[in-house]
C-alpha positions in Angstrom: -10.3 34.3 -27.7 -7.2 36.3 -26.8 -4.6 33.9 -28.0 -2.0 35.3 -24.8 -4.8 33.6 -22.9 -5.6 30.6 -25.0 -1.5 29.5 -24.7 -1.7 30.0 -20.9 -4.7 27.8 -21.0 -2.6 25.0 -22.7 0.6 26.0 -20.3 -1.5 25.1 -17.5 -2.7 21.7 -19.0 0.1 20.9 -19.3 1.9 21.9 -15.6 -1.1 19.7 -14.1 -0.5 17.1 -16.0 3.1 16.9 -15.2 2.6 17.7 -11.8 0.2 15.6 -10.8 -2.6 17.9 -10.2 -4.6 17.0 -12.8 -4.9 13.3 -10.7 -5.7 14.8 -8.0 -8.5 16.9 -9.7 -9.8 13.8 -11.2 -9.9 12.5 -7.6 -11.4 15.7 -6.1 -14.3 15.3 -8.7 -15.0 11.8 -7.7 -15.7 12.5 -4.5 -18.2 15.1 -5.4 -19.7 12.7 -7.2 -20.1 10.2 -4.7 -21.1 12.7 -1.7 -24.7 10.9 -1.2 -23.1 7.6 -1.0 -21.3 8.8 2.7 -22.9 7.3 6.2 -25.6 10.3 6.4 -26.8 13.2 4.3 -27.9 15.9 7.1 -25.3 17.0 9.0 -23.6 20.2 10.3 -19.7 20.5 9.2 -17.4 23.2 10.2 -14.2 23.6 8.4 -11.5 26.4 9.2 -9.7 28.0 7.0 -7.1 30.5 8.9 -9.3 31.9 12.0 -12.7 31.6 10.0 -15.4 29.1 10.0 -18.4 28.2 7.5 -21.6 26.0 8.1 -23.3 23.7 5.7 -26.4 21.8 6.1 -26.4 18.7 3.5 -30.1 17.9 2.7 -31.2 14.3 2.1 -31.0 14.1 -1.9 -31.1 11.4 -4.9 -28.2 9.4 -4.8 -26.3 12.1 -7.1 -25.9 15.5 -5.7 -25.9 18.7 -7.1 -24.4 22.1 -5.7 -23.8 25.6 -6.6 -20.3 25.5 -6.4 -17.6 23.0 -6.6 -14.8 24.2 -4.9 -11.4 22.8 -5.8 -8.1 23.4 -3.9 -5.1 23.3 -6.6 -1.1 23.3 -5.7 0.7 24.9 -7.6 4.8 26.3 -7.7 4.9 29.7 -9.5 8.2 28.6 -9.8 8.1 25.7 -12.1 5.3 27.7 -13.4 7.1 30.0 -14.8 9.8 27.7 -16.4 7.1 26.9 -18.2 5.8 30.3 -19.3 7.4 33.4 -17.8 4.0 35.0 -18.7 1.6 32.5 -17.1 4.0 32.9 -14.1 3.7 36.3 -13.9 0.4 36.3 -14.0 -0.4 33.9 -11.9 2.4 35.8 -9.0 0.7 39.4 -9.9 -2.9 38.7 -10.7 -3.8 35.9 -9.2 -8.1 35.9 -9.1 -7.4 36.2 -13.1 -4.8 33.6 -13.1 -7.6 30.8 -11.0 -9.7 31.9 -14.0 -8.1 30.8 -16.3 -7.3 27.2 -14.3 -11.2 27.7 -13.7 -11.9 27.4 -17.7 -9.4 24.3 -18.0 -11.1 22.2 -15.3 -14.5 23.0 -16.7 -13.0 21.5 -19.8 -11.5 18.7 -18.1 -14.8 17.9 -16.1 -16.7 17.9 -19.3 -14.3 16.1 -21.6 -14.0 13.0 -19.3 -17.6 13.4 -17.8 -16.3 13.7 -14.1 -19.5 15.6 -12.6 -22.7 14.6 -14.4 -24.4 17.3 -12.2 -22.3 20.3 -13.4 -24.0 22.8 -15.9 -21.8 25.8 -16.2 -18.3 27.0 -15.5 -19.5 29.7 -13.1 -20.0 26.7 -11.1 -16.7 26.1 -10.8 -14.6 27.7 -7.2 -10.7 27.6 -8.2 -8.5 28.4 -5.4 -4.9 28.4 -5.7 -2.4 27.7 -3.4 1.3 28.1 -3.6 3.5 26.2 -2.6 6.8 28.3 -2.8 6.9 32.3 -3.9 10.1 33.8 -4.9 12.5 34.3 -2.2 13.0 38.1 -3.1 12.0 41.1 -0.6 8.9 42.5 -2.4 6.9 39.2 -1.5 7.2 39.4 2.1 4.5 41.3 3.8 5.7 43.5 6.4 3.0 45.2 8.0 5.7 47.8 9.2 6.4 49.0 5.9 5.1 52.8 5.4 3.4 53.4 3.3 1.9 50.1 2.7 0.0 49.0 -0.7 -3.2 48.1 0.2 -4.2 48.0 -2.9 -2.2 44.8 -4.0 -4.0 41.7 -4.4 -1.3 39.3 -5.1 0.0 36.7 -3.0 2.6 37.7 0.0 4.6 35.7 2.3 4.3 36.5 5.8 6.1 35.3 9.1 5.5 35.6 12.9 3.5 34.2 16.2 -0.2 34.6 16.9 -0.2 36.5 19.9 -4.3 37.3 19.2 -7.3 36.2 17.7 -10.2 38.7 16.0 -13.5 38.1 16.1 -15.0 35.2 13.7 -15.9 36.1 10.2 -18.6 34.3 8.8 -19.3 34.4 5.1 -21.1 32.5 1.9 -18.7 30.5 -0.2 -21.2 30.9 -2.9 -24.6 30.8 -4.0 -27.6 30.2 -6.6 -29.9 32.8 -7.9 -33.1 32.2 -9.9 -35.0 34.9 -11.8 -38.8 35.2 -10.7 -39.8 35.6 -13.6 -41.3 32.2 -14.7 -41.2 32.2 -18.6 -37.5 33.9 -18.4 -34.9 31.0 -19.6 -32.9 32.3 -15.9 -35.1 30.8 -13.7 -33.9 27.8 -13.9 -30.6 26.3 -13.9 -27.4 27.5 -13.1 -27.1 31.0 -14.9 -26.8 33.3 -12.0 -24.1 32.2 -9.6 -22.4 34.4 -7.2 -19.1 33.2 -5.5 -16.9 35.3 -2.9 -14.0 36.8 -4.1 -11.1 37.3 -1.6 -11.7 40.5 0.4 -15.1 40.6 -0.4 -18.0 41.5 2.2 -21.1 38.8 2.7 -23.4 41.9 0.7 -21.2 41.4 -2.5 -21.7 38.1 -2.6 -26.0 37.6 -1.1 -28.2 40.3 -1.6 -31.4 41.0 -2.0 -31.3 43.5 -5.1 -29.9 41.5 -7.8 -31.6 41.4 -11.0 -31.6 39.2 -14.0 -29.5 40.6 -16.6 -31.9 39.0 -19.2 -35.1 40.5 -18.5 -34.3 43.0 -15.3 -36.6 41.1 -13.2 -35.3 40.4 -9.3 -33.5 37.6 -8.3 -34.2 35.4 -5.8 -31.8 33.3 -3.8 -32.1 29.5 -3.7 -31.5 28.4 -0.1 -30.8 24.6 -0.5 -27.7 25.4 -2.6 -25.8 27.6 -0.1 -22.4 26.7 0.3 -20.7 28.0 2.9 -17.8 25.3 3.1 -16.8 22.5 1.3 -17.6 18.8 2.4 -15.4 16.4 4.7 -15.0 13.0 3.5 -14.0 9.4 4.7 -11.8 7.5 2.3 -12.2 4.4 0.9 -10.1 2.8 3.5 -12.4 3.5 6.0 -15.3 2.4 4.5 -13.5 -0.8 3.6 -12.5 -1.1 7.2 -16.4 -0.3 8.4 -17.9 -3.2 5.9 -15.2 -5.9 7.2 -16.2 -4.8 10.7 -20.4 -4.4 9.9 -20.8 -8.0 12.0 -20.4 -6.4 15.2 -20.7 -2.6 17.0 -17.9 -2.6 18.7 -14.7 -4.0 16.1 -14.7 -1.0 14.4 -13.7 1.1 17.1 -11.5 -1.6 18.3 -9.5 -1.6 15.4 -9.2 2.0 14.8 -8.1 2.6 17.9 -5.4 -0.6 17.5 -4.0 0.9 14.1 -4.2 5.3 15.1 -1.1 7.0 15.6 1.0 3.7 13.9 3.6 6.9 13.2 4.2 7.7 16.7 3.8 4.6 18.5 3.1 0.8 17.5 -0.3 -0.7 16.7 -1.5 -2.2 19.5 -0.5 -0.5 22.0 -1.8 2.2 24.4 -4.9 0.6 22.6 -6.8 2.1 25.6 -5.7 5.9 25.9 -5.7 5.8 22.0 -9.6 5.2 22.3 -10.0 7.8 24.6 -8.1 10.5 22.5 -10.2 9.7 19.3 -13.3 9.9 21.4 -12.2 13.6 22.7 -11.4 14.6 19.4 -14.3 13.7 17.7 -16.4 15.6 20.4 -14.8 19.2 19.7 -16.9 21.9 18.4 -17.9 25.5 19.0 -21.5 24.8 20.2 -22.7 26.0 23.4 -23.1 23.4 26.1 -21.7 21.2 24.1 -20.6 17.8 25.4 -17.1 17.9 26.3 -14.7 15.0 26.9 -11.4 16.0 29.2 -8.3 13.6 29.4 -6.2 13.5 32.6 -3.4 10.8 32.0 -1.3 9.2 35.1 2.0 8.0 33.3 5.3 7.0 34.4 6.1 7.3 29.7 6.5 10.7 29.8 8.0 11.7 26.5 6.0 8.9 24.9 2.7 9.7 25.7 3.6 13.5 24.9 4.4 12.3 21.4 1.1 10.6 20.8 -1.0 13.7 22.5 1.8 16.1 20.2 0.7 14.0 16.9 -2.7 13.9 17.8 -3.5 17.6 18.3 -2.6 18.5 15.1 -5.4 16.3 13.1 -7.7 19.5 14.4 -7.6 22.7 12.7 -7.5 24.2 16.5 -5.3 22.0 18.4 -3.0 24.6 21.0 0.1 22.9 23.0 0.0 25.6 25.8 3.4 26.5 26.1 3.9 26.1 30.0 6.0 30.4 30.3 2.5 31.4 29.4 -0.9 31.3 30.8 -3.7 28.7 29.9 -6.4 31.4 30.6 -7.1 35.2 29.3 -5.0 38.0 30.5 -5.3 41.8 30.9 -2.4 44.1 29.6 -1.6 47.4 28.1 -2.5 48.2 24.9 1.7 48.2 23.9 0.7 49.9 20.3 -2.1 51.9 21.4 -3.5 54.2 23.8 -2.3 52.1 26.9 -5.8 50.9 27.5 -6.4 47.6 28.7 -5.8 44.2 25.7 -7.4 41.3 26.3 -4.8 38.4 25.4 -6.4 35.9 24.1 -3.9 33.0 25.6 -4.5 28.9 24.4 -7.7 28.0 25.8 -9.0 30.5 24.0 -7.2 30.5 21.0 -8.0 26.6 21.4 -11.9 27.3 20.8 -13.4 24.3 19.0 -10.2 22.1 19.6 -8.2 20.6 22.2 -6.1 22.8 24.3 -3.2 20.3 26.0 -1.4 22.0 28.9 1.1 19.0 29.7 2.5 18.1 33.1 -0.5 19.3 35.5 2.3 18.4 38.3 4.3 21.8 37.1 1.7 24.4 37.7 1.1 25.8 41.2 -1.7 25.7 43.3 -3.6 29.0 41.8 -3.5 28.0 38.3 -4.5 24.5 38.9 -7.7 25.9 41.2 -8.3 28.2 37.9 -8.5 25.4 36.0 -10.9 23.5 38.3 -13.0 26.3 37.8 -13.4 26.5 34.2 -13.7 22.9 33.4 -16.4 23.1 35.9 -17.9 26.4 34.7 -16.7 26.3 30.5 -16.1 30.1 31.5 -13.4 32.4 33.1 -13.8 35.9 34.1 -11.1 38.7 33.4 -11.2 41.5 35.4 -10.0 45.3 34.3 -9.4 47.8 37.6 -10.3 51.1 36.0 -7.7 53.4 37.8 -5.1 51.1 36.1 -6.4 51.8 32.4 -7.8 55.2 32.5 -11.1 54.4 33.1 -13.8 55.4 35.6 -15.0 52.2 36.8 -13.8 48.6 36.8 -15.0 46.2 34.6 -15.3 42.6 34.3 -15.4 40.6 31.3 -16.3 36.5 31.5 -15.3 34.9 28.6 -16.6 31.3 27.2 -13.9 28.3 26.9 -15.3 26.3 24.5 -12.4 23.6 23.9 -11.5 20.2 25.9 -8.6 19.9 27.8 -5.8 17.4 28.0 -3.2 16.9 30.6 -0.8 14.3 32.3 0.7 14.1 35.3 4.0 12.6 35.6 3.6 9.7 38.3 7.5 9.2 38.9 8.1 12.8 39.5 4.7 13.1 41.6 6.3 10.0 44.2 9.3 12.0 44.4 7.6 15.1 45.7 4.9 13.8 48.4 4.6 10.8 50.8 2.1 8.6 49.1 -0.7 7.7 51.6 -1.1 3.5 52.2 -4.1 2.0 52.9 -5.2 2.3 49.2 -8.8 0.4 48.6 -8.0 -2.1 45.5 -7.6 -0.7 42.3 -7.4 2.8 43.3 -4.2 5.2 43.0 -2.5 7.4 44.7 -3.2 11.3 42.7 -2.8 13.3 45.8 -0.2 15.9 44.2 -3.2 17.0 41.8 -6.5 18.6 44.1 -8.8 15.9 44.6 -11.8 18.3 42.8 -9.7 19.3 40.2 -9.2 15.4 39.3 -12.9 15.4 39.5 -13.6 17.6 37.1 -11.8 15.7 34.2 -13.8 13.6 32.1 -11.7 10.5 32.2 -8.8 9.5 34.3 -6.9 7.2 32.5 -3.4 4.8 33.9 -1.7 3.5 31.0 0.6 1.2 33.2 -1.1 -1.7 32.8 1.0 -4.8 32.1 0.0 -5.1 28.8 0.6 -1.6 28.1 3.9 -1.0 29.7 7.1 -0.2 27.4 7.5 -3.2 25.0 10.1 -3.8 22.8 7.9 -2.9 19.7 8.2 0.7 21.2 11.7 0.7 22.0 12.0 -0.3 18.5 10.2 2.3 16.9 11.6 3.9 18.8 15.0 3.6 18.0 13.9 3.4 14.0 12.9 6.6 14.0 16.1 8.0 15.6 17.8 6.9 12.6 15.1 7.8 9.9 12.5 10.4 10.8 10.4 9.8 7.5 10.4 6.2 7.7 6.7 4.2 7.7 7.3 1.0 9.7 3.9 -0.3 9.5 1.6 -1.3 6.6 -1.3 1.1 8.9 0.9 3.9 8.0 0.6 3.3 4.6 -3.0 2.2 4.4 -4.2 5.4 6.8 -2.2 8.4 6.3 -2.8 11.2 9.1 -4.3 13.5 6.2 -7.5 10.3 6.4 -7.5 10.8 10.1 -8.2 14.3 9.9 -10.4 13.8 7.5 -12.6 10.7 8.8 -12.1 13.3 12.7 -13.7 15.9 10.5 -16.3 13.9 9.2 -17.1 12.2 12.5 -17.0 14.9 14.9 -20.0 17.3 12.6 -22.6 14.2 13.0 -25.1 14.7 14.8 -26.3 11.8 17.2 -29.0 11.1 20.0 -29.2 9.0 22.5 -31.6 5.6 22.1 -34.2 4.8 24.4 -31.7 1.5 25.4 -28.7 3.4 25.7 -30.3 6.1 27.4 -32.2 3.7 30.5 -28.6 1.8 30.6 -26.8 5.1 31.1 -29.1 6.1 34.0 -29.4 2.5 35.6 -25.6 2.6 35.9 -25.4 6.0 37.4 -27.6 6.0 39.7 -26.9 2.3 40.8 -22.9 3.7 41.2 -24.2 6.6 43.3 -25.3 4.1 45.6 -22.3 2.0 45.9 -19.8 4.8 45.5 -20.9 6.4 48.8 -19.1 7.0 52.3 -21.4 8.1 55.7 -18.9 11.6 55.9 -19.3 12.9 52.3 -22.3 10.6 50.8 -21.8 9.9 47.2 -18.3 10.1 45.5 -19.5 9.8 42.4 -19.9 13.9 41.0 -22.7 16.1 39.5 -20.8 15.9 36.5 -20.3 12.0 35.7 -24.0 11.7 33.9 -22.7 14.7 30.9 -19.6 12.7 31.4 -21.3 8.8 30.2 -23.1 10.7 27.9 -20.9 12.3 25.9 -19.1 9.3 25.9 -21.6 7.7 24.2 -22.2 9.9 22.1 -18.3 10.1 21.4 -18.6 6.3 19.8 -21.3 6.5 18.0 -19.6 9.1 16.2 -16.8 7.5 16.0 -18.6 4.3 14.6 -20.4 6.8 12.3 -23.6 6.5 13.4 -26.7 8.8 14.4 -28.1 6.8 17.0 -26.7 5.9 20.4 -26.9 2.4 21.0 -26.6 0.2 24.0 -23.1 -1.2 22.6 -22.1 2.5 22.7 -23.1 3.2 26.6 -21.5 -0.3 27.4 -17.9 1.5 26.4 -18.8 4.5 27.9 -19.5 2.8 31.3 -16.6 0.9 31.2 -14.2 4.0 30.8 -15.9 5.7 33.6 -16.3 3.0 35.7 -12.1 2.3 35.1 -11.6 6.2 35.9 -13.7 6.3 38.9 -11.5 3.0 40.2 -8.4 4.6 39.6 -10.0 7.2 41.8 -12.1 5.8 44.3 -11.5 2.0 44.2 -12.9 -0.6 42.7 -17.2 -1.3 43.1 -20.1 -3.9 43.5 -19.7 -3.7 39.2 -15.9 -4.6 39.6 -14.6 -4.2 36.2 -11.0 -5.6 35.0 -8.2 -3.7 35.4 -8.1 -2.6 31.5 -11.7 -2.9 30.8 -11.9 -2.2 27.0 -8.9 -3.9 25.7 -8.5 -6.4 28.2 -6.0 -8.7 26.2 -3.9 -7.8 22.3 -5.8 -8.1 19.2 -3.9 -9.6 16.2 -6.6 -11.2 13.9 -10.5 -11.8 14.0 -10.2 -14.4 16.9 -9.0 -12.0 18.9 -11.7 -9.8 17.6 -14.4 -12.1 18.4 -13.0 -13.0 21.3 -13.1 -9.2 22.6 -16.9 -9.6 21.7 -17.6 -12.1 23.5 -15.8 -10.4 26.8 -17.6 -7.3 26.4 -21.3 -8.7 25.9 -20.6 -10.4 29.3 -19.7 -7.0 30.5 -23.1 -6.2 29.2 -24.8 -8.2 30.9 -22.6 -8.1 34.3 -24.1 -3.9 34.0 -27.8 -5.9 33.3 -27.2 -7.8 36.9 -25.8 -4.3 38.5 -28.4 -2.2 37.5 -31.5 -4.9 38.8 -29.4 -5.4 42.0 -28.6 -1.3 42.8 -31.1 0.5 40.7 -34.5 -0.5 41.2 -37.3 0.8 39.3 -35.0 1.5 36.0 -36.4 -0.7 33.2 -33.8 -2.6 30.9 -34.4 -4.8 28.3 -32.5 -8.4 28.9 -32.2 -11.2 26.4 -34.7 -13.2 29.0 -37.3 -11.0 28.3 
C-alpha cells in the first residue's frame, strides 16, 4: 500500500475519533443493524436530498437485514482537517470521491474490528458521503455561475449562495445496487462481489445496466432486485419506542402524549394540545402521490405571533416545508424568459415548490378576494391552470398549461383584526363562529377548522414565561421534552410515519360512514339541504388514516375514526353549530394531562365519546351495521 495513503488512513482515524464521528458511525451502524426490529418491514420511504427524491421498498426479512449498500453520512471540517495533515486536507478539498475512499476503507475496518454489521461482506458495500461543514473562506471556492469561462470539469466541493426562484424537473436515480454473475459454478454469483454505487454526476446507465459482465469469467451480469437502494432508511429513536411500550395499554395515549410534549421549543407542553395534534396529523399525511389524502389546517386565533411560531417551527421538520412569502404569489405565474429568448417562464411559486410538503400562506385575512377564490379552487381541484396568450410570447396560438398541487395547505386568520374590519352577524347557533371575512366555500374547502381559544388553551403564564426566557436566551432548553425529543427525532419519527402505508378496518370504515351520513341528516337546512360538503368523507378518512400513522400502525382502527370524528365534528361546529352528536367544546383534550390519571381519565372520556357516536349512528343512520359491546 502507498504509504501517502496508509498515513491519511491513520490521519483520519484519528480526526473521527477526536471529533466525535467515529460515535456517531458506531451509532449509524446500529441502526442498520436493528432495521427489522422497527413497527413494519414493507413500506414506501421518500427522502430528499436537494430537489431529488428516491424510493425504497423494504421486504419482510429475518430479523437481521442485509443490503447492498450502507450508506453513511460523515461531517467533517477540512479545516481542522488539515491541521492535522495539510495533505489529507488537500485531498479531501480537491479530490473529494478519492478522499470518501479512503474514509470508505477506515469504516470498513472499523465495522469489522468491532463487529458492528454482522451482515456486511465487502468494502464495496460501503456508500461514504462526505459533508463539510466549513470550506475555506477564499474566492476560488465560491461557485459563481457567472464566471466565464467556467470549469466544468472540477469535481471538488464549492460554496454557493442565492434564492430559489425555480425548480427542474425530478431526477430519479439508484443509490446502488447488486449484481450476480449467471454463471452458476463462477465464485461471483453469489455474494457481494459486484456492486455498483452512483458516483456524483453520474447518469442512472452508469450505475444499472443491462451489459455488465463478470470480470471473472466474462459471463453477463444480472441485477438482483431485492437489494436496490435507492435511499437510505428513516428511523424512530429509542425514545419513541420507549414512549410507544409505556403507552401499548391503550390506542389513544400515545398520540395524546406526543401531541402534549411536540414543539416543547416553541411553546409549553400542554398546551395548544389540540392544534398541536392536528399539525402532526397534516404532516404525517404529506407525499407526492396522486390523489393522495390531504389534511388542510385553517386556524381562527386571536395568538397571532404565537401560533406563527409553532406553524414556523413545524414546517421545517419536512424536507419541503414553503412559508409563502405574502409580496409573492401562492400559485404558478407566466413571465418572460429575462435570460433567454423572451418566451414565456413558468415560475414555479410556493405551492409548487411546496410539492410533497406543507405550503403555509399565513394571515388568509390579507389576501384579496381573487387570490382567496384561487385558492378555493385548488384545494378543491389539487390543480391550477396557467395560461400563455400567444401574441404576448411570440407564438401562434395560446396555450394553457394545468399544473398538479400536490402539498397541504396551512393558514390562519387573525380573529381580532377580522372584528375590526366587518360587522359580526348575531344570532349565532351555539357553538358556532362568526368567519364571515373568509368566503364561506373557501372555509369549506379546508380540512379542519380549528379555534384555539378555548379556556384552557388561552395565553397562560407558562407561555408568557417561555416566552419571556427565550427573549433572554435563544438556545436555552426549558423542558426535560426538549432534551428527551430533539426536533432532529421529530423529523425523523414524521419521516418514518408519514411513508407507512395504512388501510382502513372494516370497524373503522362502517363507523366513518355511519357518522357521515347520520351528520348529513342533521346538518341540513330546507334552503340549501345538507351543510355538511362532498368533501368531509376524504376529510374523516384521511384523518384516520393520519393517526394510525401517527400511532405507527397499518391498520385503521375504530379508536382512530373516533379522533377523526371528533375533529370534524369540532370543525363543522365552529362552522355550522353544534348537532344531535353535541360534542364538548375541546373534544380531544377536554381537560390538562399531567400524569397517568389524567391519561386514563382521557380514556375513559373518549370511549364514552365512542359510544355517544354508537347511539348517533343507530338513532340517524339506519341500516349502517356497528358492532357494540352489547352485541
Amino acid at each position: 500500500m502507498d504509504p501517502e495513503i496508509q498515513k491519511m488512513k491513520e490521519v483520519v482515524l484519528v480526526y473521527l475519533d477526536r471529533s466525535g464521528g467515529l460515535q456517531k458511525f458506531v451509532h449509524d451502524c446500529k441502526k442498520y443493524n436493528g432495521i427489522t426490529e422497527q413497527i413494519v418491514c414493507e413500506i414506501d420511504t421518500w427522502c430528499y436530498t436537494n430537489l431529488c427524491y428516491f424510493k425504497i421498498l423494504f421486504a419482510p426479512t429475518d430479523s437481521k437485514q442485509s443490503y447492498a449498500v450502507y450508506r453513511f453520512i460523515i461531517s467533517i471540517n477540512p479545516s481542522d482537517i488539515a491541521e492535522l495533515d495539510a495533505t489529507l486536507g488537500n485531498y479531501i478539498l480537491h479530490n473529494p470521491l478519492q478522499a470518501a475512499q479512503i474514509f470508505q476503507s477506515v469504516c470498513f475496518v472499523a465495522i469489522k474490528t468491532l463487529s458492528l454489521i454482522e451482515q456486511l461482506q465487502t468494502e464495496a458495500q460501503i456508500s461514504i458521503l462526505l459533508k463539510p461543514t466549513h470550506l475555506p473562506p477564499l474566492p476560488s471556492y465560491v461557485l459563481s455561475l457567472s464566471a466565464n469561462p467556467f470549469n466544468y470539469t472540477s469535481q471538488r466541493f464549492y460554496m454557493s449562495e442565492g434564492i430559489v426562484i425555480a425548480m427542474g424537473t425530478v431526477t430519479k436515480y439508484t443509490q446502488g445496487a447488486r449484481f450476480l454473475c449467471t454463471e452458476e459454478t463462477c465464485p461471483f454469483s453469489e455474494g457481494f462481489r459486484c456492486i455498483r454505487v452512483h458516483c456524483p454526476g453520474a447518469t442512472e446507465s452508469a450505475t444499472v445496466r443491462t451489459d455488465f459482465v463478470c470480470s471473472l469469467c466474462s459471463s453477463p451480469l444480472q441485477e438482483d432486485m431485492k437489494f436496490r437502494v435507492l435511499g437510505g432508511p428513516s428511523f424512530v429513536s429509542e425514545n419513541f419506542k420507549y414512549l410507544l411500550s409505556l403507552t401499548s395499554s391503550s390506542r389513544w395515549r400515545f398520540t395524546a402524549v406526543l401531541a402534549n410534549i411536540f414543539a416543547s421549543q416553541v411553546v409549553p407542553p400542554g398546551t395548544y394540545n389540540t392544534l398541536k395534534l392536528t399539525i402532526l396529523l397534516s404532516l404525517v399525511q404529506t407525499c407526492e402521490k396522486e390523489n393522495a389524502d390531504y389534511l388542510d389546517l385553517l386556524i381562527m386565533t386571536s395568538d397571532t405571533l404565537v401560533i406563527d411560531r409553532l406553524l414556523n417551527y413545524s414546517l421545517c421538520l419536512l424536507p419541503r416545508g414553503i412559508r409563502h412569502p405574502p409580496s409573492s404569489d401562492i400559485f404558478p405565474s407566466v413571465s418572460k424568459d429575462k435570460h433567454g429568448t423572451g418566451s414565456a417562464s413558468i415560475q414555479a411559486c410556493s405551492a409548487v415548490l411546496a410539492k410533497g410538503g406543507i405550503c403555509y400562506i399565513g394571515d388568509l385575512s390579507s389576501y384579496k378576494k381573487d387570490k382567496l377564490e384561487l385558492l378555493q379552487s385548488v384545494l378543491e381541484s389539487r390543480t391550477t391552470t396557467v395560461f400563455i396568450p400567444g401574441k404576448k410570447y411570440g407564438e401562434e396560438a395560446d396555450q394553457q398549461v394545468t399544473i398538479s398541487v400536490q402539498t397541504n395547505f396551512w393558514s390562519f386568520v387573525d380573529v381580532d383584526s377580522s372584528s375590526k374590519k366587518h360587522i359580526q352577524k348575531e344570532n349565532f347557533l351555539i357553538g358556532q363562529m362568526d368567519v364571515s371575512l373568509i368566503p364561506v366555500n373557501l372555509v369549506d374547502s379546508f380540512g379542519l377548522l380549528i379555534y384555539n381559544e378555548f379556556p384552557s388553551c388561552r395565553l397562560s403564564s407558562p407561555v408568557v414565561h417561555q416566552i419571556l426566557k427565550k427573549a433572554i436566551n435563544p438556545e436555552a432548553m426549558l423542558y426535560k421534552a426538549s432534551h428527551q425529543f430533539r426536533t432532529q427525532d421529530y423529523e425523523e419519527f414524521i419521516l418514518f410515519a408519514r411513508n407507512l402505508h395504512v388501510e382502513l378496518s372494516s370497524e373503522a370504515e362502517s363507523l366513518i360512514q355511519g357518522y357521515y351520513l347520520g351528520s348529513r341528516r342533521v346538518r341540513r337546512d330546507s334552503i340549501h339541504g345538507s351543510t355538511l360538503s362532498a368533501s368531509a368523507l376524504k376529510v374523516l378518512i384521511s384523518l384516520a388514516k393520519a393517526h394510525a400513522k401517527l400511532s405507527l400502525r397499518q391498520r385503521v382502527l375504530e379508536e382512530d375514526a373516533v379522533i377523526a370524528i371528533l375533529l370534524l365534528e369540532s370543525s363543522l361546529t365552529l362552522k355550522h353549530g353544534t348537532s344531535a352528536l353535541c360534542v364538548a367544546p375541546n373534544p380531544v383534550f377536554p381537560f390538562d394531562l399531567s400524569d397517568e390519571s389524567s391519561l386514563q381519565q382521557r380514556d375513559i372520556y373518549l370511549m364514552q365519546c365512542h359510544h355517544q357516536l354508537l347511539k348517533f349512528i343507530a338513532a340517524y343512520s339506519p341500516g349502517i351495521h356497528i358492532n357494540t359491546n352489547e352485541e
